[in-house]
N, C-alpha and C positions, 0 to 999 in steps of 0.2 A: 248650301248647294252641294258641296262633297259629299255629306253624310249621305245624299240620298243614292250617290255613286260611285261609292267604295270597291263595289267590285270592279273596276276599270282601273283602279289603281292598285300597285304590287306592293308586296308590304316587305321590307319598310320603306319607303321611299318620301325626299322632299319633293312638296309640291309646291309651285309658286301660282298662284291666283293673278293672269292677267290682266282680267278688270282691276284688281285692290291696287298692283302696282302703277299700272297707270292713271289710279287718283291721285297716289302718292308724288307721282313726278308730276303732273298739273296742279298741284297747290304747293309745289316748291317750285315751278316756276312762276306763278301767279307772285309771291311774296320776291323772286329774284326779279323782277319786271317794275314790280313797286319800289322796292328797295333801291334800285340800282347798281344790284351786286351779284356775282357770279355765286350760282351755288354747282358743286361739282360732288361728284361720286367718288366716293373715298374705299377702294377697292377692299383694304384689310375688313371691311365691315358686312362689305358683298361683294361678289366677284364672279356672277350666274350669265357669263360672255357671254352667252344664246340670247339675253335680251338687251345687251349693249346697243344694237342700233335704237331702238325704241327709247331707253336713255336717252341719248345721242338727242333724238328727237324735241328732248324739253329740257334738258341740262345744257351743262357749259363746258364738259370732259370730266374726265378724273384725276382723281391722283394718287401716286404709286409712292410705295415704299421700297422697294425693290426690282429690278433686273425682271424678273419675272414678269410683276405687275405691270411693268411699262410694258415691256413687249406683246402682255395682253389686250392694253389699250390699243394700241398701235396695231393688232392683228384683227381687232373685234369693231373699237368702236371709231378706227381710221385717220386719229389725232394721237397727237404728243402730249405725256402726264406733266403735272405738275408733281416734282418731283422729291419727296422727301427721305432720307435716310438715317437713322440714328448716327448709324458709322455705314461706309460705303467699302464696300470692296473693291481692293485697287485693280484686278482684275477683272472685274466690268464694269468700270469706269466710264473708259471705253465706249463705251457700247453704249448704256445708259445715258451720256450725255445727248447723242445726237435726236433720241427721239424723249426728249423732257425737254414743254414749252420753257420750265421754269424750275429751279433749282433750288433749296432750302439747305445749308448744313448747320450740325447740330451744335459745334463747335470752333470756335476760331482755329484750331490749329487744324483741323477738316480743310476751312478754306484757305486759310493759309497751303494746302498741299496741294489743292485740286484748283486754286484761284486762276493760273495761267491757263488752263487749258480751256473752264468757262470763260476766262474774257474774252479769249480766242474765238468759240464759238457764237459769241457776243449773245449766250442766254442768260437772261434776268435771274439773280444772285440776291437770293435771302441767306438772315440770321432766324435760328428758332430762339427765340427769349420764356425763359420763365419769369411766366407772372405774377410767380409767391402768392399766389392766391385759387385755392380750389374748394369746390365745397362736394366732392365726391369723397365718399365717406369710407367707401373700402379701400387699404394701402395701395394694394397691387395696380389699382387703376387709375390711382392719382399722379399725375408727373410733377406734383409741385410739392410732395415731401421733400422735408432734408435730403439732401442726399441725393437727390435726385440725379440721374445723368444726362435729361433731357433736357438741354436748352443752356443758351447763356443768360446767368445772372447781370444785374446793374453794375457791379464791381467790377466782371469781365471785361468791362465798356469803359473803361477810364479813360483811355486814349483816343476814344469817341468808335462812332461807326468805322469800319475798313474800307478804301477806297474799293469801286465796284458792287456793294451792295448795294444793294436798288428796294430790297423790300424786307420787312419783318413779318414773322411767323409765330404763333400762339396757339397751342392746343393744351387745353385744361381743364373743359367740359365732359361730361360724360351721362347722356340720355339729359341733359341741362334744360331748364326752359330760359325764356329770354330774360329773365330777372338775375339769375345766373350770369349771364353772358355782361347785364349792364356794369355789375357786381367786379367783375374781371376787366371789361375794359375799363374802369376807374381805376384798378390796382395797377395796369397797364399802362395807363396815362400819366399817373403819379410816378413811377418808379423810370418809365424811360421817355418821358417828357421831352426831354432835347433832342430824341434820334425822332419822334413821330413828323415833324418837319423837314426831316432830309428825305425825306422816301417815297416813292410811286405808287408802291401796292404795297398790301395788308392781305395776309392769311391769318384770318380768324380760328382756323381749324376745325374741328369737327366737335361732335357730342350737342348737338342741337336738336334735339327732337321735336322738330318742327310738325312734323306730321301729327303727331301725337293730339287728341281730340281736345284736350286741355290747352294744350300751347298758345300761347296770346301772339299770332302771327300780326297784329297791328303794331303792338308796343315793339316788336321785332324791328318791324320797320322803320318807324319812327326814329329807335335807337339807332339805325346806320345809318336814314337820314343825316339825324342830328353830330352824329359822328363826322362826316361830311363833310359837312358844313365846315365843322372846327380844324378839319385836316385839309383845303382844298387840293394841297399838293398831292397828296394820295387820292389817284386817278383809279387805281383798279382794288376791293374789297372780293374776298373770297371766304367761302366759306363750304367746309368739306364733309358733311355730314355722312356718316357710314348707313348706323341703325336709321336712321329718319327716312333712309329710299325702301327698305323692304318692311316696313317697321308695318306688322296684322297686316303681312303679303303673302302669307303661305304657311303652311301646318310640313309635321309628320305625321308620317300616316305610320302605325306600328299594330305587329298585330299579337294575340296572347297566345304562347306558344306552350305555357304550362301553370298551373296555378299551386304553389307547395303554402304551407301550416306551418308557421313554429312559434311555441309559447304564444298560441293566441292570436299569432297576427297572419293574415293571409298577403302573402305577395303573388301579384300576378306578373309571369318568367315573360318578356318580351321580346320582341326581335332585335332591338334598338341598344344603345349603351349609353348613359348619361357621361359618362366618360369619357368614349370615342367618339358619341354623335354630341350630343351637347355639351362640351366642356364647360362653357357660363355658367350651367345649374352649380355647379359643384363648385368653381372657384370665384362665383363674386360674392356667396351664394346665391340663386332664386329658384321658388317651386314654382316648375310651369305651367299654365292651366292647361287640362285636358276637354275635351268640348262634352258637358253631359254631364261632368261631377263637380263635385264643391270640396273642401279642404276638411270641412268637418261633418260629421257622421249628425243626421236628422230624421224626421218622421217620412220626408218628403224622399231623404236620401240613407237609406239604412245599411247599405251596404259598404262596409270600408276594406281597400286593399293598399296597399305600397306595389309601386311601380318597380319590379327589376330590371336591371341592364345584364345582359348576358355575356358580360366579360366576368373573369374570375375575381377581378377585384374585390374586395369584401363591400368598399361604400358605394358600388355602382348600384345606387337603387335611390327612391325617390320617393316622399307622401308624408302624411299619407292624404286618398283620396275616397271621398265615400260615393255611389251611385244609387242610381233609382231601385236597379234592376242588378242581382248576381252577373260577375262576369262569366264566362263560359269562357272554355279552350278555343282557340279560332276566330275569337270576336278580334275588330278590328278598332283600335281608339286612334283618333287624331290631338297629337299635341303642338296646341296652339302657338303663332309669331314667333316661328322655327326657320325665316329665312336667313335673319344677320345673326353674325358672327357663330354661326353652325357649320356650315360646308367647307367656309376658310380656315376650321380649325378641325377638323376631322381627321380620327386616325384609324389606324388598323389592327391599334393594340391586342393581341391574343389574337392574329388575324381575324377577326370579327369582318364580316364582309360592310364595305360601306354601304348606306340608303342608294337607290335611287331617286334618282333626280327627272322632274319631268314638270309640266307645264296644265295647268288648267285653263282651256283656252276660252279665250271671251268670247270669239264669234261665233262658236257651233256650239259651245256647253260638252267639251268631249276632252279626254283629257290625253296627253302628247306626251309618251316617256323620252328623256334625252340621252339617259345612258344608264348601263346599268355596269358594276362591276363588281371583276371575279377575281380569280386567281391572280393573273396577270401583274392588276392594280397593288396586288397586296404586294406580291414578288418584287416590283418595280420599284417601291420604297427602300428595299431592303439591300439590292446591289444589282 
């Protein structure tokens, strides 16, 4: 549908597709209705508050990692986050407790500091545990290496749970399917066996790519069923998927601003930065598809370019990619399933001006820019 309506949108700008996200949130609700489990929006992943009520609509809330985050929920989508923090800063404490339904820390001696002030406000008080078990393959994204600083270990726990926790928390997954997930709570089961009976609720965590066309959303179900069953005392199952809500919800739009030569290879200069605008390409790595070309050079497709980012970095660049048709100066490419973890990790690096951001809306076929930024944005980072 975009391709044929390019000129209505500025380049470079994110676009989010109304219809796509609104199947996405009705087949995770369809699976939280089956299941009998809360699925919630995990902000670090998306964070596009213009469409929070619509969330709102087929979700159960989200959940915040920070001061920030909650007061976004709280301003956007009119509810209290479920609330997690690596480490918490003591001065917004504070502030963060009163609007988080529910409360996660990552280490006992966390709770130990902050323990009087949540009993006080009598909100429900999780541990995060490592599950010693992940099958996400790049370091940076795994919390259950050595060394990890996410979560308490079995050994932590000798003295058993702390009085006032009410629930445990697991995040280990990352874009996982639900064989993953069964894989995890076995190593979960096995290792904190005596605390799963003391406790109410279950945060399963996020990295569930439910949406995803592959994902066996039956055997999902099944498994939290049968989870259920064996835990009766654990009343409330959460689970917080980031990428799964905008996951093939929206492109960037970019357009070619130069095309230079060297030793043979052509890059075409963009308006975009894989650096500032998509950090993921570069550090988990992945190449992202662009709608129109393929990765390798054919009869079909003869044309090959690399994609640059227009920051002076020397690795902001991308490919390569080959097309039908030569690029030209001023053509305009959209790069595909550019909603999560794009926007919440965007910088200004070389002040490079940010994307716009804006909406492709379901009911007219017209498309809605949200905001665009200049100078200001960039300034406002900086002091």
């Amino acid at each position: 549908m975009l391709q044929a309506h390019l000129s209505q949108i500025p380049s470079p700008c994110f676009v989010l597709e109304e219809k796509l996200l609104r199947q996405n949130l009705a087949k995770l609700a369809s699976v939280s209705a089956a299941a009998g489990v809360e699925i919630i929006l995990a902000l670090k992943g998306f964070s596009l508050y213009h469409v929070f009520p619509l969330v709102k609509q087929y979700l159960n809330g989200a959940t915040a990692s920070s001061l920030n985050e909650a007061l976004l929920i709280e301003e956007y989508m009119h509810d209290k986050a479920h609330t997690y923090c690596p480490v918490y800063y003591p001065q917004h404490f504070d502030k963060l407790l009163p609007i988080s339904k529910k409360i996660t820390f990552n280490s006992l001696q966390q709770w130990e500091l902050y323990k009087e002030k949540v009993n006080k406000a009598g909100v429900p008080a999780a541990l995060r545990i490592n599950p010693e078990y992940s099958e996400v393959s790049v370091e940076m994204y795994n919390p259950c290496v050595a060394g990890s600083r996410l979560g308490v270990r079995p050994e932590d726990l000798i003295n058993g749970l702390p009085e006032g926790i009410s629930g445990l928390h697991f995040h280990a997954l990352c874009e996982n399917n639900s064989f993953t997930l069964e894989k995890t709570l076995a190593s979960v089961e096995e290792k904190y066996a005596e605390f799963l009976p003391q406790i109410s609720w279950f945060n399963m965590g996020g990295g569930h790519l439910i949406t995803h066309k592959d994902y066996d959303t039956q055997h999902l179900i099944h498994l939290l069923q049968s989870f259920q069953k064996r835990y009766p005392n654990i009343r409330e199952i959460i689970l917080e998927p980031g990428a799964a809500i905008a996951w093939q919800t929206g492109v960037l739009v970019t357009q070619v601003l130069d095309i230079v030569e060297s030793k043979g290879i052509k890059v075409a200069m963009l308006d975009v930065s894989f650096a500032a605008h998509m950090p993921d390409t570069l550090e988990m790595p992945y190449q992202p598809y662009i709608r129109g070309a393929v990765f390798a050079a054919s009869e079909t497709h003869p044309f090959v370019y690399r994609m640059g980012g227009t920051t002076c970095l020397a690795g902001d660049f991308m490919g390569d990619y080959a097309f039908e048709n030569s690029l030209q100066i001023g053509d305009k490419l959209i790069l595909e399933d550019m909603m999560h973890y794009t926007m919440v990790k965007t910088t200004t690096f070389n002040g490079v001006p940010l994307p716009n951001i804006g909406l492709w809306q379901e009911e007219n076929n017209t498309f809605k820019n949200w905001r665009t930024f200049g100078y200001e944005s960039y300034k406002d980072r900086l002091g």
